[in-house]
FIGUSE-132652 format. One line per field, with one value per residue (C-alpha): residue in one letter; residue number from 1; z, y, x. Coordinates in steps of 0.25 Angstrom, whole numbers, plus 5000, padded with zeros to 4 digits. Example, Ala and Ser with C-alpha at 12.3 -4.5 7.8 and 13.67 -1.06 7.14 Angstrom:
// FIGUSE-132652
type	[a,s]
seq	[1,2]
zz	[5031,5029]
yy	[4982,4996]
xx	[5049,5055]
END
This chain:
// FIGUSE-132652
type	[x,x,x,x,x,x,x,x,x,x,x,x,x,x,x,x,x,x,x,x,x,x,x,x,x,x,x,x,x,x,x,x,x,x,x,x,x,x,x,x,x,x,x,x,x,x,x,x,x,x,x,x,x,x,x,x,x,x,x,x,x,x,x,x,x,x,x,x,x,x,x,x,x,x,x,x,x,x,x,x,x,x,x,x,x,x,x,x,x,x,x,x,x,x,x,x,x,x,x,x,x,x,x,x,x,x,x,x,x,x,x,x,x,x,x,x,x,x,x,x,x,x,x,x,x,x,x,x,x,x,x,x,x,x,x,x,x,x,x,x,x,x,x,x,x,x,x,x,x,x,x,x,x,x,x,x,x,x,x,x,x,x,x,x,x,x,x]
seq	[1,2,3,4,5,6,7,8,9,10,11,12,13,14,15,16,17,18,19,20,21,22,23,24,25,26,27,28,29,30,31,32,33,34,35,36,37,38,39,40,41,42,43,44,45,46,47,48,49,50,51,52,53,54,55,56,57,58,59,60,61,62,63,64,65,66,67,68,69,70,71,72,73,74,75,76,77,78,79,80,81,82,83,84,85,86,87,88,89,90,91,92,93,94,95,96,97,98,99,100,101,102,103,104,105,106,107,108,109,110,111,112,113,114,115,116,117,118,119,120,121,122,123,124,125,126,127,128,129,130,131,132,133,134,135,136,137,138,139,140,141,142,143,144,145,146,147,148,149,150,151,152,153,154,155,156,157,158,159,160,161,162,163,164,165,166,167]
zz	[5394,5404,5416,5427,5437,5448,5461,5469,5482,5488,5486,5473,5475,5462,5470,5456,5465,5456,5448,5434,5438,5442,5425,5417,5419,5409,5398,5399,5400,5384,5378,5380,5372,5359,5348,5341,5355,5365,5380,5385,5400,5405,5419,5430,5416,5420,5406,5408,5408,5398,5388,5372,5377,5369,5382,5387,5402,5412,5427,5436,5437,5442,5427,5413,5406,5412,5413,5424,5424,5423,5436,5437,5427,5432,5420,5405,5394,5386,5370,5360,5346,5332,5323,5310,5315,5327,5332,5348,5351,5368,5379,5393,5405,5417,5429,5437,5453,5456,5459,5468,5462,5462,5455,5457,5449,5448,5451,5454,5467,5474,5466,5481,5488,5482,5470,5455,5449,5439,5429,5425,5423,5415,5406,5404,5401,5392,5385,5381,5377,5366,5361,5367,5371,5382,5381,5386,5388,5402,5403,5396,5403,5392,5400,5402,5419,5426,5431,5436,5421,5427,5412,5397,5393,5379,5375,5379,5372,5358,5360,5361,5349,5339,5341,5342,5340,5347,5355]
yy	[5504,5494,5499,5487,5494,5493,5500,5508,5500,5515,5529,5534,5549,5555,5549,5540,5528,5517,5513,5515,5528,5532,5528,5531,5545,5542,5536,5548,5558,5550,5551,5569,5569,5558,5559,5546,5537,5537,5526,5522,5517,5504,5508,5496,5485,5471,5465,5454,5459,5452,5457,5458,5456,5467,5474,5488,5484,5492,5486,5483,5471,5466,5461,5463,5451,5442,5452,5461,5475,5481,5484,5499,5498,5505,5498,5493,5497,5484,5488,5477,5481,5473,5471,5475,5488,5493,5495,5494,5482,5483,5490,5486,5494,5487,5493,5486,5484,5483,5498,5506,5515,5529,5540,5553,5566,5576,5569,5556,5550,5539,5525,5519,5530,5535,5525,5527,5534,5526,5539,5541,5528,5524,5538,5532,5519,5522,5530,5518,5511,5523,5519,5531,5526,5534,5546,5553,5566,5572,5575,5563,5553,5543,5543,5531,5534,5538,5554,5564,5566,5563,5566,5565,5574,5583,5573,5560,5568,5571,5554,5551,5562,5557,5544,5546,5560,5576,5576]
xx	[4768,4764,4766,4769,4776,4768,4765,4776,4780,4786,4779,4785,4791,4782,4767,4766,4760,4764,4776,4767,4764,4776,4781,4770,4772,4787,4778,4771,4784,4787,4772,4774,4785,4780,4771,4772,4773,4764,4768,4755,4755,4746,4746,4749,4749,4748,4753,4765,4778,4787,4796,4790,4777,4772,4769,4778,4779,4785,4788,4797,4806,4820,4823,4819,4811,4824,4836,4841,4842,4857,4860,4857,4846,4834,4824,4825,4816,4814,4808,4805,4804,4801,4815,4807,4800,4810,4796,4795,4785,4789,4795,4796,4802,4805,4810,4820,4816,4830,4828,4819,4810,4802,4795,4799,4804,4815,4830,4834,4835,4838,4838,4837,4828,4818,4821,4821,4813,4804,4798,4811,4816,4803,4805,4819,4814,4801,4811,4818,4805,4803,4816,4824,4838,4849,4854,4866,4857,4858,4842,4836,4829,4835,4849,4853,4856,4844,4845,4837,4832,4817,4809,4811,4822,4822,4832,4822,4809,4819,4822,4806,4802,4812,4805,4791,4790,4787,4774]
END
């Protein structure tokens, strides 16, 4: 994943410093529980950001490649896949600025003060780009409402492990 979230404008709760290293830390979350599938992170990327560009970008933005978010979506998880094969060839998660943002752990707060947290989000997100969909499980991070749910859940982990695998 190419992280192009950039540098944190306030003092983000958790110390991360940066947006990317407030994120990478979800990929990372995923990688612990799967065998078969491994998220790698190119730290502070610089690779144009454009959809089906064979490149996973993650960033920031007010739109998705020309659309507007929905207006309480947080972020989208955009996957590209071959018809033939079902094979994923791309997937990009963009944050929307619309929001303000932090990192932190344990429940949520504030979206206005302190902001929203981004781990959580991006957990939520990356899940989507393994292929996982919403759940209407209480402690999964795959519900489609953000909660205090702040890490993969049993529920999340038996999604990922069918898909690629028990680490």
């Amino acid at each position: 994943m190419h992280m192009q979230l950039g540098s944190a404008a306030v003092n983000l709760i958790d110390a991360s410093g940066t947006w990317n290293k407030a994120a990478q830390p979800a990929l990372s979350q995923w990688n612990a529980k799967m065998k078969n599938m491994q998220f790698a992170a190119v730290m502070n990327s610089t690779k144009p950001k454009a959809y089906r560009n064979d490149v996973n970008n993650v960033f920031f933005s007010s739109k998705y490649y020309g659309y507007s978010f929905g207006s309480t979506t947080l972020a989208v998880c955009l996957s590209s896949w071959y018809t033939s094969s079902l094979a994923t060839f791309e997937t990009d998660v963009v944050f929307n600025t619309k929001y303000k943002w932090n990192s932190y752990r344990g429940n949520l707060r504030s979206s206005s003060n302190p902001g929203v947290d981004i781990r959580r989000v991006a957990i939520h997100e990356f899940g989507h780009a393994l292929g996982l969909g919403h759940t209407s499980n209480s402690t999964a991070i795959m519900r489609p409402i953000i909660s205090n749910q702040d890490k993969i859940g049993t529920d999340d982990i038996a999604g990922a492990q069918k898909l690629y695998g028990k680490r």
